[in-house]
PDB file of the backbone (N, CA, C, O) and the ligand in Angstrom, with CONECT records:
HET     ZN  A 101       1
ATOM      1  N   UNK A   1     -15.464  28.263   1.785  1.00  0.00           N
ATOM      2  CA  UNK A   1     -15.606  27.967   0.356  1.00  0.00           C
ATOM      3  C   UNK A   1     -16.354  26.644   0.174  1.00  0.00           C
ATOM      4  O   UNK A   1     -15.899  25.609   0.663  1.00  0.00           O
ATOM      5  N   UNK A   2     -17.655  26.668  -0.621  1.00  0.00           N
ATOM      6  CA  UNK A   2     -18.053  25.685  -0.704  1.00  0.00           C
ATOM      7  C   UNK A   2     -17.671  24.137  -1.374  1.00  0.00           C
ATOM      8  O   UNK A   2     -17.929  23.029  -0.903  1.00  0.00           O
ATOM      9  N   UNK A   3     -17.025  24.458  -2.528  1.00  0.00           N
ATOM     10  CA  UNK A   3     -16.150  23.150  -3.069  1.00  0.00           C
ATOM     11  C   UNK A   3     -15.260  22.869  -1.899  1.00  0.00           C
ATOM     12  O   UNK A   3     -15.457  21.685  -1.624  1.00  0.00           O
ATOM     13  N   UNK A   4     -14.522  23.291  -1.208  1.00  0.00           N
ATOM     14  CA  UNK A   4     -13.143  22.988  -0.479  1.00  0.00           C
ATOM     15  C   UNK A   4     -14.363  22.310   1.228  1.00  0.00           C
ATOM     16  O   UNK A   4     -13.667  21.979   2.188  1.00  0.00           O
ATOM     17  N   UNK A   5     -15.526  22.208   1.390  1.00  0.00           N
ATOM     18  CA  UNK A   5     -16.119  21.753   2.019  1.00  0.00           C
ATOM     19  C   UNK A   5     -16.797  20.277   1.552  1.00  0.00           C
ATOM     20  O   UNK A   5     -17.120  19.389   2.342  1.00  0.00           O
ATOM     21  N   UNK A   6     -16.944  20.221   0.021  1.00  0.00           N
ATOM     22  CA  UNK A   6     -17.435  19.036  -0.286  1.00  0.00           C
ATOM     23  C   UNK A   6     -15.820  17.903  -0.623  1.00  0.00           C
ATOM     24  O   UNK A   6     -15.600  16.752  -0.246  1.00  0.00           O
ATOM     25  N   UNK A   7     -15.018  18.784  -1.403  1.00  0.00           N
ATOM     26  CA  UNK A   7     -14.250  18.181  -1.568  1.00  0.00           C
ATOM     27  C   UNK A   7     -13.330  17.436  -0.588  1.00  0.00           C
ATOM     28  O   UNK A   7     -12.705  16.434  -0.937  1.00  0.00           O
ATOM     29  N   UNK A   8     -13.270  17.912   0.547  1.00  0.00           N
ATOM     30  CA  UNK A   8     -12.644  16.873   1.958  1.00  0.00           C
ATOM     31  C   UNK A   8     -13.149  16.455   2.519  1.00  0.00           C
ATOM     32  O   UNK A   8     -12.482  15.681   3.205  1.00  0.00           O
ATOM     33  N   UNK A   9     -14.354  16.453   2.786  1.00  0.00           N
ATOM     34  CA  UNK A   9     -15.205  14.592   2.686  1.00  0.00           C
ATOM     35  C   UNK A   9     -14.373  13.649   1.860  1.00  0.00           C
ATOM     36  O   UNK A   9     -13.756  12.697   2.339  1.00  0.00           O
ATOM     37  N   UNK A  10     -14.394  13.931   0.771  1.00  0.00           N
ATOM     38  CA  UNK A  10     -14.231  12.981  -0.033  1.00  0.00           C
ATOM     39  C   UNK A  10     -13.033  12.541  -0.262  1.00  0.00           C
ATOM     40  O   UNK A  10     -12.959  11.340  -0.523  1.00  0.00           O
ATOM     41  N   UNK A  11     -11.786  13.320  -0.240  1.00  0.00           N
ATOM     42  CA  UNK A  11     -10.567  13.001   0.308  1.00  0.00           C
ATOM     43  C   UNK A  11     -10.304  11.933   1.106  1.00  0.00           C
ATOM     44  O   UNK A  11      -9.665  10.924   0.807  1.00  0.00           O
ATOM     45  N   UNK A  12     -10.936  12.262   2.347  1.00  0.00           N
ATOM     46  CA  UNK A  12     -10.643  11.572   3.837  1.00  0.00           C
ATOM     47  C   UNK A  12     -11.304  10.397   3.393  1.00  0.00           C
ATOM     48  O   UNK A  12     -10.761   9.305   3.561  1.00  0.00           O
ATOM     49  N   UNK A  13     -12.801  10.526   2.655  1.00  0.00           N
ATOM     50  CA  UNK A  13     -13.029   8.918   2.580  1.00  0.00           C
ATOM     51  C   UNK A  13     -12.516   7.711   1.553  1.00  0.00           C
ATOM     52  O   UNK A  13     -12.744   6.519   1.351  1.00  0.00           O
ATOM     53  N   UNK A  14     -11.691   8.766   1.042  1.00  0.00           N
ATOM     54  CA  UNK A  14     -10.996   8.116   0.081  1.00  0.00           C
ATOM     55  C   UNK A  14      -9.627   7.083   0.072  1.00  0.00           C
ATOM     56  O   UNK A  14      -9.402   6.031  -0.525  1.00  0.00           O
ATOM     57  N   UNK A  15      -8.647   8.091   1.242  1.00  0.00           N
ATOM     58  CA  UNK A  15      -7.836   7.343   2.048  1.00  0.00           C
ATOM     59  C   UNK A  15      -8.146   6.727   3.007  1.00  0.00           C
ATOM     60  O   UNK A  15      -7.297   5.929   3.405  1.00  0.00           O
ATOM     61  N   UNK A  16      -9.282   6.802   3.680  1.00  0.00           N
ATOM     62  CA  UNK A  16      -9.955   5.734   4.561  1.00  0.00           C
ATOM     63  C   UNK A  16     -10.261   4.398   3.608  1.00  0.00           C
ATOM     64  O   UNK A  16     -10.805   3.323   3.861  1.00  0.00           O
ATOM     65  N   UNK A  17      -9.856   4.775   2.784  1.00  0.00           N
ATOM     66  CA  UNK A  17     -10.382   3.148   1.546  1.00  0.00           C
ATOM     67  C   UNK A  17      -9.056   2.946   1.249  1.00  0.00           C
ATOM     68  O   UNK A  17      -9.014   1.852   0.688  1.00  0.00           O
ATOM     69  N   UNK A  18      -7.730   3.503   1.336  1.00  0.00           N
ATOM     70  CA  UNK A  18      -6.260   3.107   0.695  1.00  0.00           C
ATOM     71  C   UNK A  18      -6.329   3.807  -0.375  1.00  0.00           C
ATOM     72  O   UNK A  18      -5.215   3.758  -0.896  1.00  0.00           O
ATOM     73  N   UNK A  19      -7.159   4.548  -1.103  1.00  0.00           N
ATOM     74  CA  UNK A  19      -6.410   5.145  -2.380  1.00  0.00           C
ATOM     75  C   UNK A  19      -6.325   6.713  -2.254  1.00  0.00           C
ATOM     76  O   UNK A  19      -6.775   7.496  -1.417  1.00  0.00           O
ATOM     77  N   UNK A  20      -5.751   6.841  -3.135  1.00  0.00           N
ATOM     78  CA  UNK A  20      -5.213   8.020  -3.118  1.00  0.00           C
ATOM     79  C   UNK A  20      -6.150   9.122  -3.468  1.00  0.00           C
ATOM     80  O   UNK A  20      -7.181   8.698  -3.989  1.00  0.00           O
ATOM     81  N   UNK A  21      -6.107  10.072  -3.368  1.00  0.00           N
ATOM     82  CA  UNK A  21      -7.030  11.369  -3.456  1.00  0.00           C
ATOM     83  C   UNK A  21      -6.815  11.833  -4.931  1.00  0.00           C
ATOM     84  O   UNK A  21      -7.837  12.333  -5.401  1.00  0.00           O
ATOM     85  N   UNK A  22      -6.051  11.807  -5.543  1.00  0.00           N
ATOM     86  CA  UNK A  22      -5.707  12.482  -6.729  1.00  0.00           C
ATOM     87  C   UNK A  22      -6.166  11.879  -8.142  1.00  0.00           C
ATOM     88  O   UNK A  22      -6.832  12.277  -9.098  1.00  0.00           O
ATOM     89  N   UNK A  23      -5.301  10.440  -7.702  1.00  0.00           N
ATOM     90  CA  UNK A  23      -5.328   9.098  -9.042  1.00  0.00           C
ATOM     91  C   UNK A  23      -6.659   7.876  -9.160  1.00  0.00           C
ATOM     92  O   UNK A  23      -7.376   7.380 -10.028  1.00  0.00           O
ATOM     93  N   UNK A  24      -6.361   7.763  -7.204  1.00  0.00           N
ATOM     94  CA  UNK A  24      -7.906   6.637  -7.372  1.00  0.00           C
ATOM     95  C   UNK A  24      -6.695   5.419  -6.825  1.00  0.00           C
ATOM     96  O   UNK A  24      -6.932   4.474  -6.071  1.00  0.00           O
ATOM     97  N   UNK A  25      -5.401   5.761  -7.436  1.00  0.00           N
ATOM     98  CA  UNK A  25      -4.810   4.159  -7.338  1.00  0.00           C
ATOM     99  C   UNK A  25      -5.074   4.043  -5.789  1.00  0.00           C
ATOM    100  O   UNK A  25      -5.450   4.869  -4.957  1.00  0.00           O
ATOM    101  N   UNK A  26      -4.622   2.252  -5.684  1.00  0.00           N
ATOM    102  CA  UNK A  26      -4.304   1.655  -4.421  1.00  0.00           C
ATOM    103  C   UNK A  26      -3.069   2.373  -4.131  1.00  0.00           C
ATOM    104  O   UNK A  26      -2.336   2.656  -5.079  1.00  0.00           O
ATOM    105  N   UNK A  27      -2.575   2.873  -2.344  1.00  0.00           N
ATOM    106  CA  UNK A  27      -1.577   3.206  -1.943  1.00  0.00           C
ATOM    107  C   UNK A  27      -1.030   1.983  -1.794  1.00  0.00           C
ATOM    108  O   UNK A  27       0.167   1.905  -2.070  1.00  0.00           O
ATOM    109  N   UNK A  28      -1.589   0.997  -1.429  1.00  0.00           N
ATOM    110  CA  UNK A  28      -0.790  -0.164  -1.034  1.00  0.00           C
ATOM    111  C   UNK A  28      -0.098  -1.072  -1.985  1.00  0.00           C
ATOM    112  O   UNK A  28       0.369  -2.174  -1.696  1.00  0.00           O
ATOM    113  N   UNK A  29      -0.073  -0.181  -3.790  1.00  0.00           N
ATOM    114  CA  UNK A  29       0.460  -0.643  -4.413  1.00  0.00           C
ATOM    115  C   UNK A  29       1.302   0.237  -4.866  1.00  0.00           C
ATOM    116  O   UNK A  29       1.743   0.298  -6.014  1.00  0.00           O
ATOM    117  N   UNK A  30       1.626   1.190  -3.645  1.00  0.00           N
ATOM    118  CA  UNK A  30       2.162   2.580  -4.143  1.00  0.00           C
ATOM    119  C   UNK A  30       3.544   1.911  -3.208  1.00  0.00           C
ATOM    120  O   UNK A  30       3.577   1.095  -2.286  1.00  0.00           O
ATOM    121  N   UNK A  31       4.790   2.804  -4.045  1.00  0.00           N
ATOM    122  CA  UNK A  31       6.001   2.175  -3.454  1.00  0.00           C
ATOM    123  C   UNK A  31       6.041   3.044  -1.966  1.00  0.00           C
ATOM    124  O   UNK A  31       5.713   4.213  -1.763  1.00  0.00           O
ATOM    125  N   UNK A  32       6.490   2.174  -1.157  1.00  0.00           N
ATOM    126  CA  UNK A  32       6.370   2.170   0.427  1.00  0.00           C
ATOM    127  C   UNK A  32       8.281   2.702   0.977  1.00  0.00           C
ATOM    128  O   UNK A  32       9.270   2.076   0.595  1.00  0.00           O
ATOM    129  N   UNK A  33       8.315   3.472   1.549  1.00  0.00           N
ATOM    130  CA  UNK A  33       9.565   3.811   1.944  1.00  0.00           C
ATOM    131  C   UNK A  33       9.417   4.172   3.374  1.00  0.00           C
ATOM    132  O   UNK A  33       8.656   5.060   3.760  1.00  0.00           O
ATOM    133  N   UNK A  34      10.393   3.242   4.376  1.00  0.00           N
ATOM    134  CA  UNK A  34      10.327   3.481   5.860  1.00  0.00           C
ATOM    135  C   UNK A  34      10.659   5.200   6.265  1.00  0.00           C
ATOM    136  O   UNK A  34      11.566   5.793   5.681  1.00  0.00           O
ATOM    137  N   UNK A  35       9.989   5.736   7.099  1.00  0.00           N
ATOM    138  CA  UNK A  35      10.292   6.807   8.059  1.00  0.00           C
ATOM    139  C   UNK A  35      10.095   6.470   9.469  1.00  0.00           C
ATOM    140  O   UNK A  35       8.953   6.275   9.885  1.00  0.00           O
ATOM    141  N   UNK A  36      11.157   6.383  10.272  1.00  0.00           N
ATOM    142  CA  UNK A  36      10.756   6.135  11.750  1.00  0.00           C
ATOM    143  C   UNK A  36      10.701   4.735  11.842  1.00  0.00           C
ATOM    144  O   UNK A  36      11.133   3.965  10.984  1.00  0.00           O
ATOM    145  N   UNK A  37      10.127   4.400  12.968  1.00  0.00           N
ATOM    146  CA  UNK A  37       9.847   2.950  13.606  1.00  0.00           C
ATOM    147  C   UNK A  37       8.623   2.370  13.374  1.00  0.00           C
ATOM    148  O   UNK A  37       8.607   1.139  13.369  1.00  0.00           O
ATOM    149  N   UNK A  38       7.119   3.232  13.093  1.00  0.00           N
ATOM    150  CA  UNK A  38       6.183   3.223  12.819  1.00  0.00           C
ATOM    151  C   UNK A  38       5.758   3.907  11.649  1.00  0.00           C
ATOM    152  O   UNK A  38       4.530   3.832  11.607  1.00  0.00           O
ATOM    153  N   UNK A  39       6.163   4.478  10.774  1.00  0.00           N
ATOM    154  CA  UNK A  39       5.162   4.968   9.551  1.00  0.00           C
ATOM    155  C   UNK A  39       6.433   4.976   8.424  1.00  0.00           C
ATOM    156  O   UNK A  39       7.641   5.153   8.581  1.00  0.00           O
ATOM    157  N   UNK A  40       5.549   4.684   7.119  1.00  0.00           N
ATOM    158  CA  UNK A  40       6.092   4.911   5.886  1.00  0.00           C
ATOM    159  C   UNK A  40       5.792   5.902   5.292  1.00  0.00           C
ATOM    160  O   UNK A  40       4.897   6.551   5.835  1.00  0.00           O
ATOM    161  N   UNK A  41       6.195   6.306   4.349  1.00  0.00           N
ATOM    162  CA  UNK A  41       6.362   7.539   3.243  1.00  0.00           C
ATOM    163  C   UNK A  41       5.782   6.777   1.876  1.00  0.00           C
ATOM    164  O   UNK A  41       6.402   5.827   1.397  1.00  0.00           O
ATOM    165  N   UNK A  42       4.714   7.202   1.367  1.00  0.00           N
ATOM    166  CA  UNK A  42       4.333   5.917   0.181  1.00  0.00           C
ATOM    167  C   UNK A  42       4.141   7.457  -0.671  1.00  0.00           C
ATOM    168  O   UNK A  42       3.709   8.578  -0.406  1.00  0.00           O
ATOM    169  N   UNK A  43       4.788   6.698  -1.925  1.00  0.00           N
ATOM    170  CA  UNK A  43       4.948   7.522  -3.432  1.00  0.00           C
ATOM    171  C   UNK A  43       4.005   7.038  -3.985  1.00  0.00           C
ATOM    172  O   UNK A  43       3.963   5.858  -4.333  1.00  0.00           O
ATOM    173  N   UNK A  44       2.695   8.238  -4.230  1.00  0.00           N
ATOM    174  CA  UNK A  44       1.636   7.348  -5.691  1.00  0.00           C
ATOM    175  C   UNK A  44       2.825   7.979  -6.914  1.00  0.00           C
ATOM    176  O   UNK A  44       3.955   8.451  -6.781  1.00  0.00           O
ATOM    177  N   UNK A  45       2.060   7.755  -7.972  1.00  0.00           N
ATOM    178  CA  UNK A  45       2.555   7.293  -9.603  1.00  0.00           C
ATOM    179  C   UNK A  45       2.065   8.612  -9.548  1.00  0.00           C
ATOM    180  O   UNK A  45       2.640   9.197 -10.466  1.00  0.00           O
ATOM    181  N   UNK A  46       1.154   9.565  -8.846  1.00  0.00           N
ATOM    182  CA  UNK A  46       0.614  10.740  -9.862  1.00  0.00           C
ATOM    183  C   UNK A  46       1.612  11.725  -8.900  1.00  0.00           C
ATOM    184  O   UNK A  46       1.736  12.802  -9.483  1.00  0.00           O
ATOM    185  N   UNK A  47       2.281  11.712  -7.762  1.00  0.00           N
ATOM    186  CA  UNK A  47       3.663  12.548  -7.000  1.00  0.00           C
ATOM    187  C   UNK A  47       3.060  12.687  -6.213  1.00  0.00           C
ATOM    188  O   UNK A  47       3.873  13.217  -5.455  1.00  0.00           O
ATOM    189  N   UNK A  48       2.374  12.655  -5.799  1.00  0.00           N
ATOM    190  CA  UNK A  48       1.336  12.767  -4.337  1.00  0.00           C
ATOM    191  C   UNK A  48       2.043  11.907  -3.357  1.00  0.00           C
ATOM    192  O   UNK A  48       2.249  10.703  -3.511  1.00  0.00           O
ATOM    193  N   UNK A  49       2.519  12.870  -1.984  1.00  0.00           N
ATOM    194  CA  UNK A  49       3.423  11.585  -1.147  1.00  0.00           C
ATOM    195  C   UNK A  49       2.336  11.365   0.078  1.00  0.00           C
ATOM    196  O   UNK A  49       1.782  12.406   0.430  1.00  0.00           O
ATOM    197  N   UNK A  50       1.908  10.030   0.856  1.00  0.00           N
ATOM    198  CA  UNK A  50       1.434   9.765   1.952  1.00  0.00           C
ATOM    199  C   UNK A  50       2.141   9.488   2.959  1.00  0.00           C
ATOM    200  O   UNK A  50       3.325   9.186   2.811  1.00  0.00           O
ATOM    201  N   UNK A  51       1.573   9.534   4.145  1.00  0.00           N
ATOM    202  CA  UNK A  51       2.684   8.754   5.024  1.00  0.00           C
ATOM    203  C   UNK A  51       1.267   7.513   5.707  1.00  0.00           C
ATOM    204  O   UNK A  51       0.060   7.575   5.942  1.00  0.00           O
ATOM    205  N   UNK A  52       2.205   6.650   5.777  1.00  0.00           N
ATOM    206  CA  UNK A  52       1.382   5.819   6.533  1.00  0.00           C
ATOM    207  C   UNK A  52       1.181   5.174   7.825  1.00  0.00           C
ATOM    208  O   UNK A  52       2.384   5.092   8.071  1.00  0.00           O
ATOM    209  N   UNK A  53       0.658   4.674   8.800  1.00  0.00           N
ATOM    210  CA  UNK A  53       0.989   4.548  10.043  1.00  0.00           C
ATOM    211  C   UNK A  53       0.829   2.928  10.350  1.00  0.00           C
ATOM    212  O   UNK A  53      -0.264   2.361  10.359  1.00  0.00           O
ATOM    213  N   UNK A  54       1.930   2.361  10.566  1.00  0.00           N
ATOM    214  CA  UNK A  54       1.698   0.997  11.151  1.00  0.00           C
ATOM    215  C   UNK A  54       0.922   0.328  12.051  1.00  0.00           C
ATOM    216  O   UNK A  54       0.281  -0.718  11.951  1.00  0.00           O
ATOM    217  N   UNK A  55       1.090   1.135  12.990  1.00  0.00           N
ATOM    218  CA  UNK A  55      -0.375   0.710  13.915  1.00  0.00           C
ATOM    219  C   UNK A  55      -1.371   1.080  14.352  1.00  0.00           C
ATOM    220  O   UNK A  55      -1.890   0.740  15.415  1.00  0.00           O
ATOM    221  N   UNK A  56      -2.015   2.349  13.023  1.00  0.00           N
ATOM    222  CA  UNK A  56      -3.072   1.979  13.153  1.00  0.00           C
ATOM    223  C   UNK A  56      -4.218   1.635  11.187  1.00  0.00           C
ATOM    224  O   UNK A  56      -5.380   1.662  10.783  1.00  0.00           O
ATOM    225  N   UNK A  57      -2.995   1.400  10.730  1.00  0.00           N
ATOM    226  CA  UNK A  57      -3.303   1.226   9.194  1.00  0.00           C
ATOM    227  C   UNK A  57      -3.718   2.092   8.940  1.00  0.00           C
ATOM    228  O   UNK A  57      -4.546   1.904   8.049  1.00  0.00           O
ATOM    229  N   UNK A  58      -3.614   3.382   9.304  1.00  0.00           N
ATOM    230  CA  UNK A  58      -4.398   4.575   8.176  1.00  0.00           C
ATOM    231  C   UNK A  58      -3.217   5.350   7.461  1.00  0.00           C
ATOM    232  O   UNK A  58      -2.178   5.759   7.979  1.00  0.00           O
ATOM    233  N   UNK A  59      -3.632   5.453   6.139  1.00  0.00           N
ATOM    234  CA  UNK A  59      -3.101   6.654   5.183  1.00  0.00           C
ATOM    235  C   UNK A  59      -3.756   8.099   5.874  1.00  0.00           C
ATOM    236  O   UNK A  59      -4.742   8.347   6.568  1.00  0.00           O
ATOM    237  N   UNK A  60      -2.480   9.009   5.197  1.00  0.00           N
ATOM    238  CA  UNK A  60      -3.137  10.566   5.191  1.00  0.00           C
ATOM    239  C   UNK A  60      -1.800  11.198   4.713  1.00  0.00           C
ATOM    240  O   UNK A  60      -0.678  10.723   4.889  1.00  0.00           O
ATOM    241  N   UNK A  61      -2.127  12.379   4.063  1.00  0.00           N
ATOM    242  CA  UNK A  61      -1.487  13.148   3.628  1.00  0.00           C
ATOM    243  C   UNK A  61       0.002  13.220   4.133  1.00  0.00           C
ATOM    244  O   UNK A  61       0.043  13.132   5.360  1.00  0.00           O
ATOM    245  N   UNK A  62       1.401  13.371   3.463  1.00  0.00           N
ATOM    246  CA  UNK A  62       2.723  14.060   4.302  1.00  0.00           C
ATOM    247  C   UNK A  62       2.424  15.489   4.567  1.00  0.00           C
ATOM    248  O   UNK A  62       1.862  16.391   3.945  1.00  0.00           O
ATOM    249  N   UNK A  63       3.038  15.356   5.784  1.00  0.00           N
ATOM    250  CA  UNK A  63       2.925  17.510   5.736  1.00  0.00           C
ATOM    251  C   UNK A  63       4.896  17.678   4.987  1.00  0.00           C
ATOM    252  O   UNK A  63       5.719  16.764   4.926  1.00  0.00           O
ATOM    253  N   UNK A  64       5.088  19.149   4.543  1.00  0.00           N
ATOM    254  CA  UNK A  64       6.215  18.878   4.031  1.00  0.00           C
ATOM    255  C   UNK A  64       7.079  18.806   4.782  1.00  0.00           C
ATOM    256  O   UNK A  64       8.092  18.259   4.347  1.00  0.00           O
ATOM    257  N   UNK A  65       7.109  19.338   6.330  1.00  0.00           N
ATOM    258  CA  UNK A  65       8.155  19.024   6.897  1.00  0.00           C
ATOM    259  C   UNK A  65       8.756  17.626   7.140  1.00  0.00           C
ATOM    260  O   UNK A  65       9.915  17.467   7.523  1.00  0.00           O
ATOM    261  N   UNK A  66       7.979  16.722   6.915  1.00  0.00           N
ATOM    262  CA  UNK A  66       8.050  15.187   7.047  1.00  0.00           C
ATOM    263  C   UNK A  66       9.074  14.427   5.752  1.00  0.00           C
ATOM    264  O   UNK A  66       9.613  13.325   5.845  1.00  0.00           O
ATOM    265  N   UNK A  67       9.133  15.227   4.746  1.00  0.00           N
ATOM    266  CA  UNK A  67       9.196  14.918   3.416  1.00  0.00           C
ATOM    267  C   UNK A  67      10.791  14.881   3.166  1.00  0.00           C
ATOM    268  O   UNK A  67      11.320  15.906   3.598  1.00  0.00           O
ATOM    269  N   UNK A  68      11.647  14.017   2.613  1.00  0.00           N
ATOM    270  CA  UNK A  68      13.047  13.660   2.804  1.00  0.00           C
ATOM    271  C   UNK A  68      13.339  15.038   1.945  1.00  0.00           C
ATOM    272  O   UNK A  68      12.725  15.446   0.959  1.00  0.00           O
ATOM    273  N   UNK A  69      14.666  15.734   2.744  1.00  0.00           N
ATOM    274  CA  UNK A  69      15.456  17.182   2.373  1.00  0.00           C
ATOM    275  C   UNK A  69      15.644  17.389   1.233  1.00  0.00           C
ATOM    276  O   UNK A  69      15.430  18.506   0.761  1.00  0.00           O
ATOM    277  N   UNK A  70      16.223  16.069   0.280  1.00  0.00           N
ATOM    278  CA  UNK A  70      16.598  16.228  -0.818  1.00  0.00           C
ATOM    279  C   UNK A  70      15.779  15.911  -1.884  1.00  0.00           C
ATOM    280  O   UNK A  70      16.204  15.934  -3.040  1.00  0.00           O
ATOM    281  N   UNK A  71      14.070  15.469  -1.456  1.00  0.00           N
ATOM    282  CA  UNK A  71      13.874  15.829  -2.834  1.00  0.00           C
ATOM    283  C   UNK A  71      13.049  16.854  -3.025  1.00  0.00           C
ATOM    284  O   UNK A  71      12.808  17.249  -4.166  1.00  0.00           O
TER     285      UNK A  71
HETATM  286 ZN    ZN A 101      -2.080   9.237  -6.961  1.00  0.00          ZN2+
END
């Protein structure tokens, strides 16, 4: 599909910049919640959840299995 080929470029380079794919906001002003020893769970404002990785600073998408049970 041709949109779903342009459109994830632009995704990926989008969280390669910290913001989010959806809103534009900064993740890093997105509230940050620990998972693990190394990565967070960051909530944008538009429900879009990331996870993030401590060492190596990149955002990317949660898959849902990652995603806390109860919500
Ligand atoms: Zn957002």
């Amino acid at each position: 599909m041709l949109f779903k080929t342009l459109i994830a470029p632009l995704q990926q380079w989008l969280m390669s910049q910290g913001k989010c794919v959806g809103c534009g906001r900064e993740l890093s002003a997105a509230e940050h919640k620990k998972h693990g020893k190394n990565e967070e769970l960051v909530y944008c404002q538009c429900k879009r959840i990331y996870m993030f990785s401590k060492s190596n600073k990149a955002y990317r998408r949660a898959l849902i299995e990652e995603l806390p049970k109860n919500a």
